[in-house]
C-alpha positions in Angstrom: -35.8 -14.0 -170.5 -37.6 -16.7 -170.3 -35.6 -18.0 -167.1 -36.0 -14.7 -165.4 -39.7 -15.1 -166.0 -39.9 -18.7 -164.3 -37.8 -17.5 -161.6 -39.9 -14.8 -160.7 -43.0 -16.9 -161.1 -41.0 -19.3 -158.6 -40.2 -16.9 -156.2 -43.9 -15.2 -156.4 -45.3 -18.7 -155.7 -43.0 -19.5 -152.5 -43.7 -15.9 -151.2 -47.6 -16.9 -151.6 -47.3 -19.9 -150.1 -45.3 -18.6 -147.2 -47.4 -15.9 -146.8 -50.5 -18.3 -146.7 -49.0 -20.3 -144.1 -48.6 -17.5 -141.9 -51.9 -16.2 -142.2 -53.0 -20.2 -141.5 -50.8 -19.9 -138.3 -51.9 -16.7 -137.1 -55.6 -17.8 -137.7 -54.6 -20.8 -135.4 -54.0 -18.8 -132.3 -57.1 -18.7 -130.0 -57.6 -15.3 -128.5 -59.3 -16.0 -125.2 -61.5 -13.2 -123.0 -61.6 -13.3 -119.9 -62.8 -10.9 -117.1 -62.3 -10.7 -113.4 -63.5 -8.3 -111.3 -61.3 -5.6 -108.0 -60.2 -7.2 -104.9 -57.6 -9.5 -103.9 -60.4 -12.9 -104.4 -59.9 -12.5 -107.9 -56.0 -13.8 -107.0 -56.4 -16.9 -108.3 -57.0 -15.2 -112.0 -54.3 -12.5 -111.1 -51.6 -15.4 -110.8 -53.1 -16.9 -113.8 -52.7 -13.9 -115.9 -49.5 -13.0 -114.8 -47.6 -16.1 -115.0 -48.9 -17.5 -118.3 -50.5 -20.3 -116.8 -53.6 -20.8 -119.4 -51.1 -20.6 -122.7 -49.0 -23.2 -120.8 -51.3 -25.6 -120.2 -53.0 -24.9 -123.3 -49.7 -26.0 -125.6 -49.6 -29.2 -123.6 -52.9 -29.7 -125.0 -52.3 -28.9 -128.5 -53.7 -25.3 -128.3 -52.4 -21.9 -129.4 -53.9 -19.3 -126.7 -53.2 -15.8 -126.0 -55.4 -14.4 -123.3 -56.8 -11.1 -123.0 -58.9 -9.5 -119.7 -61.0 -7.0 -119.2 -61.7 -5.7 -115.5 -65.2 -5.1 -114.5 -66.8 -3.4 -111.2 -69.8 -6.2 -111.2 -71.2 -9.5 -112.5 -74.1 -8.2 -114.2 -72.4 -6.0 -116.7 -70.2 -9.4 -117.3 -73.2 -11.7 -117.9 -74.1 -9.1 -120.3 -70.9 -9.6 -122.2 -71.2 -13.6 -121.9 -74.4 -13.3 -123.5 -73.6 -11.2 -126.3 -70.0 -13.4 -126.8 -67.9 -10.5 -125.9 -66.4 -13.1 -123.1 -65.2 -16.6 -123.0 -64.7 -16.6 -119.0 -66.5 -14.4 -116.8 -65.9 -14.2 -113.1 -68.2 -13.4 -110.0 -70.4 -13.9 -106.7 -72.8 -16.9 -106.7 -75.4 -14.5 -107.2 -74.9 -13.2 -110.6 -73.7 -17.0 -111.7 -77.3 -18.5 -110.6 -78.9 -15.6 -112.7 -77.4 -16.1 -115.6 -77.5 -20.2 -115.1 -81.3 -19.6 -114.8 -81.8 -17.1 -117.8 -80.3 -19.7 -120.0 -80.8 -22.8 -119.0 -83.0 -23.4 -122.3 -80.8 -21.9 -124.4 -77.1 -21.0 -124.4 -76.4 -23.3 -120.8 -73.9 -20.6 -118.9 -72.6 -22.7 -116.3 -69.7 -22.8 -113.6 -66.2 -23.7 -114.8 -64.9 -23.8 -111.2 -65.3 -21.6 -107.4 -61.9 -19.4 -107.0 -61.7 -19.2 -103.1 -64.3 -19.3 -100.2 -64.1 -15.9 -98.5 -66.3 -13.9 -96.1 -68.1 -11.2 -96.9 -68.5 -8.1 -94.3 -70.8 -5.7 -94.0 -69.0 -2.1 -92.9 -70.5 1.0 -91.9 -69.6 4.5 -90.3 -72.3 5.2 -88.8 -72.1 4.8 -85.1 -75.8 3.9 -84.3 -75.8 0.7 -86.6 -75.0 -2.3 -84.4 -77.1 -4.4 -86.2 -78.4 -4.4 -89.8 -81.8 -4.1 -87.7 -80.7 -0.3 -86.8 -80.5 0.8 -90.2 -82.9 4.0 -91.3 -83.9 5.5 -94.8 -81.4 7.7 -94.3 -78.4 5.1 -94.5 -77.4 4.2 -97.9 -75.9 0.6 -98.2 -73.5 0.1 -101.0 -72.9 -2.7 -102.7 -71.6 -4.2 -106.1 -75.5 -4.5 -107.6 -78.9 -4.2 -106.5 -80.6 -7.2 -105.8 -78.2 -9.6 -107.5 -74.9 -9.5 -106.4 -73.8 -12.1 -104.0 -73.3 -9.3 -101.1 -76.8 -7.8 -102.3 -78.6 -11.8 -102.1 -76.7 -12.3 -98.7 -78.4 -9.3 -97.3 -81.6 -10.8 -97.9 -80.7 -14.0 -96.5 -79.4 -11.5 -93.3 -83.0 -9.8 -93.4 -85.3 -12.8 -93.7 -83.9 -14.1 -90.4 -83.9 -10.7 -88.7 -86.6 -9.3 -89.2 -88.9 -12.6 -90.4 -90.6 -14.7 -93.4 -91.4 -12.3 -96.3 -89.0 -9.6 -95.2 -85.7 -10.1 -97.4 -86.3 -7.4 -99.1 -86.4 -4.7 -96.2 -83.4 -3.3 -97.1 -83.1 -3.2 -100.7 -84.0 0.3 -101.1 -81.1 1.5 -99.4 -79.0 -0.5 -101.3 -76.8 1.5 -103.9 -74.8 0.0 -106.6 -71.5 0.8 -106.4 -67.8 -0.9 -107.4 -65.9 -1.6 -104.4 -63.6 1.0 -104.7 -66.0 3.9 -105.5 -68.0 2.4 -102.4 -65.6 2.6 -100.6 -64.0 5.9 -101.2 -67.8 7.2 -100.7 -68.3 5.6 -97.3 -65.0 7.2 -95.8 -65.4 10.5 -97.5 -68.7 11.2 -95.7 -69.9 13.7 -97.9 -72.0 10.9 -100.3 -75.1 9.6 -98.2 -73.4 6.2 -98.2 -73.2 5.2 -94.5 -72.4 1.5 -95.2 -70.3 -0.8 -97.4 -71.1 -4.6 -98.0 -67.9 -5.8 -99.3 -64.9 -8.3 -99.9 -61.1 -8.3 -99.1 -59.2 -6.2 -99.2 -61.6 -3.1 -98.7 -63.3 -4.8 -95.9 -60.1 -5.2 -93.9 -58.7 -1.5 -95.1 -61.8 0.2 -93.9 -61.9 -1.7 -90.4 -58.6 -0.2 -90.0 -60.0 3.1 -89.2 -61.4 3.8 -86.0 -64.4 5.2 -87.7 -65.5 2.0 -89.2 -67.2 -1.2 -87.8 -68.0 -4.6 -88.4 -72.2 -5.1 -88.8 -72.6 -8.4 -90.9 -70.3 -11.2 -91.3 -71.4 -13.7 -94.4 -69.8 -16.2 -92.8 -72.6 -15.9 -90.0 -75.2 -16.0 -92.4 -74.6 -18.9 -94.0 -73.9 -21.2 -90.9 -69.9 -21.5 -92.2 -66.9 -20.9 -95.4 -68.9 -20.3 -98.3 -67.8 -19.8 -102.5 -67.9 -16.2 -102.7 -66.3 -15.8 -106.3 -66.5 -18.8 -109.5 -65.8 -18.4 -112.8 -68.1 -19.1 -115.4 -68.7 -19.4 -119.5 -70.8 -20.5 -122.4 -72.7 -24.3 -122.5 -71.4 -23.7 -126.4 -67.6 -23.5 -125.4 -67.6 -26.4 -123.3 -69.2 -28.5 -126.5 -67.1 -26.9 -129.0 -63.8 -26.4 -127.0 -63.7 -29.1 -124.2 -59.8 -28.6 -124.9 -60.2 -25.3 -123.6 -62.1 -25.4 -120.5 -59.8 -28.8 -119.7 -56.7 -25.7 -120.0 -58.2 -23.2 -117.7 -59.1 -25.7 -114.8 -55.6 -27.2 -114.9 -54.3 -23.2 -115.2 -56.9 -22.6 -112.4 -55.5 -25.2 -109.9 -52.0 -24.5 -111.1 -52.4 -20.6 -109.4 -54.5 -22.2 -106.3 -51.3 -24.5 -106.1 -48.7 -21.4 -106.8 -51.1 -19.0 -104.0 -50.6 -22.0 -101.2 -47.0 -23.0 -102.0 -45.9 -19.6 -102.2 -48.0 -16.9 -100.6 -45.1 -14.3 -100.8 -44.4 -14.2 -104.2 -48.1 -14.4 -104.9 -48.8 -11.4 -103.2 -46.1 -9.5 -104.2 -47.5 -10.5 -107.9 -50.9 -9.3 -107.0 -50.0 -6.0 -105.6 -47.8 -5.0 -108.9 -50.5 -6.3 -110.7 -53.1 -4.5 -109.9 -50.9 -0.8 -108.9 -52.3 -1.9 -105.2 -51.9 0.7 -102.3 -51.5 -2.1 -100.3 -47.9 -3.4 -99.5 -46.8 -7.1 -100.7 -46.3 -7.8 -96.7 -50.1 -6.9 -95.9 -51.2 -8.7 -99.1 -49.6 -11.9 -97.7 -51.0 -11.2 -94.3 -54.5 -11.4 -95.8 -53.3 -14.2 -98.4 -52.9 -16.6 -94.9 -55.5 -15.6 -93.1 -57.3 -19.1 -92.2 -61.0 -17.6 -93.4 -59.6 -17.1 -96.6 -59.5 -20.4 -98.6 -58.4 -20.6 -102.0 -60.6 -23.8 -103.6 -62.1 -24.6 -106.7 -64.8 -26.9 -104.6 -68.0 -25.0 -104.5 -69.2 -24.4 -101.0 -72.6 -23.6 -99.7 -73.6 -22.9 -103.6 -77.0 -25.0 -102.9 -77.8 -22.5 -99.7 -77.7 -19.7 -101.8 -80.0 -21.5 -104.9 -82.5 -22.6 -102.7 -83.0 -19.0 -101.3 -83.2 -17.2 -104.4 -85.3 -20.0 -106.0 -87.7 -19.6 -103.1 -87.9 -15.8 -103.4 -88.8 -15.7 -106.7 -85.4 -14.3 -108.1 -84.6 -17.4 -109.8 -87.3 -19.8 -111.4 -86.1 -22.7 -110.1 -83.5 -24.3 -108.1 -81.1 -26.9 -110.0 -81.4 -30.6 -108.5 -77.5 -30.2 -107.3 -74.4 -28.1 -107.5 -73.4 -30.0 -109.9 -76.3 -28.8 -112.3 -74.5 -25.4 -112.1 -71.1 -26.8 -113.0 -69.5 -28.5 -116.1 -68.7 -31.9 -115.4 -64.5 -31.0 -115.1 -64.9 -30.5 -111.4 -67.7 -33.1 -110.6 -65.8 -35.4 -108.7 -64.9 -32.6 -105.9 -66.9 -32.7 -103.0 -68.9 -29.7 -103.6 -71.9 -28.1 -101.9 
């Protein structure tokens, strides 16, 4: 009896121990939440998703990392989540990133992990009066991903101030609607919303200019004097203390995708296009993928251009010194902008 007794004790105590262990292992594994937004310049994170490239390069650096993304329709519901910690990575225009840089500059210090592309940004409409965003009425309805501080909203203004004068960005804004780029666009084309105009990103832009109704007003590219960052990722001054491991894994996950987008713009397309239950074919996907306008970098580009002009309207306090103020120091060595 007395055996049976220390057996079971024995056994009891292994099964605790194992059991203990397992807990210890699961508790080990670093759920990571990340967020990305619609439209084929969120690729990059696409690839990175798809193919397991963060848990990779995460094991290599002694980490245990499942990932987990959300999809939002704009940048300022996904500062909202960084702030709260509902997010380790959130993605977006410059816009939304220089907010949420200035809001917390004195206390949690969001900054840039890295740029994901530089892209242009168009501005589409139906209406087939508007030539220029100088023939625009209060009965046209601009939409765009959010009032005032998206990057297609802050490169409006930029487009304002020189069209109409000093002091005038703002002319536009209260046509300006916020809409997702999908919901913006399926207004525009239906006609029967008020929205007469869509500032947007690949691939709407280059679906909507397919129809005859549409045409081309604004070109980012053309407001900014050249390529420009249009989307970056971002995260929390207090991860990038705490876990410098795990911002070292997403920039070497991050340029493993860039590398996988340019070496094999096929497959990554026909990734993307699964991915995200995309109209679009894999062969137009690719198509866009090449096109020379659309560069997929981690160097921020023309990132001062758009500080400097928010700091000097008043929608940021203050510009930083340098890009690199906006950016952990991972990617300081690239010759950024």
């Amino acid at each position: 009896m007395v055996m049976t007794l220390t057996r079971r004790a024995l056994v009891a105590g292994a099964l605790c121990v194992a059991a203990l262990a397992g807990a210890e292992a699961q508790a080990q594994t670093r759920t990571v939440k990340l967020a990305k937004q619609f439209g084929i310049s969120y690729l990059p994170l696409t690839i990175m998703e798809q193919k397991g490239f963060l848990e990779e390069e995460g094991k290599k650096l002694g980490l245990d990392l499942k990932s987990e993304w959300i999809q939002f329709s704009a940048g300022n519901a996904m500062n909202e989540a960084i702030l709260s910690g509902n997010l380790d990575f959130a993605s977006g225009g410059v816009g939304p990133l220089l907010t949420i840089w200035s809001r917390t500059r004195a206390n949690i210090g969001v900054k840039a992990v890295a740029a994901l592309n530089a892209m242009p940004l168009f501005l589409n409409t139906t209406n087939p009066n508007v030539k220029t965003i100088a023939d625009f009425t209060e009965k046209d309805r601009i939409a765009l991903p959010a009032v005032r501080t998206s990057i297609q909203a802050v490169t409006l203004q930029m487009a304002s101030e020189k069209t109409f004068g000093p002091g005038q960005h703002g002319k536009l804004d209260a046509w300006t609607v916020s809409l997702g780029h999908p919901d913006a666009q399926a207004a525009m084309m239906g006609g029967q919303s008020g929205i007469t105009a869509h500032f947007t990103s690949a691939p709407f832009m280059y679906d909507e200019l397919a129809d005859p109704r549409v045409r081309k007003v604004l070109d980012s590219y053309d407001v900014l004097g050249g390529p420009h960052t249009f989307n970056l990722v971002w995260s929390q001054g207090k991860l990038a203390k705490e876990e410098p491991k795990l911002i070292r894994a997403f920039v070497a996950a991050l340029d493993r995708s860039i590398a996988h987008i340019k070496a094999d713009p096929a497959d990554a397309a026909l990734t993307w296009t699964k991915a995200e239950k995309s109209r679009m074919s894999a062969a137009e996907a690719e198509k866009m993928i090449r096109l020379p306008e659309n560069e997929w970098t981690m160097t921020p580009k023309k990132i001062m251009a758009y500080a400097e002009f928010m700091a000097r309207t008043g929608v940021i306090p203050s510009k930083p010194d340098t890009w690199k103020d906006l950016f952990f120091e991972d990617i300081h060595t690239m010759p950024g902008s």
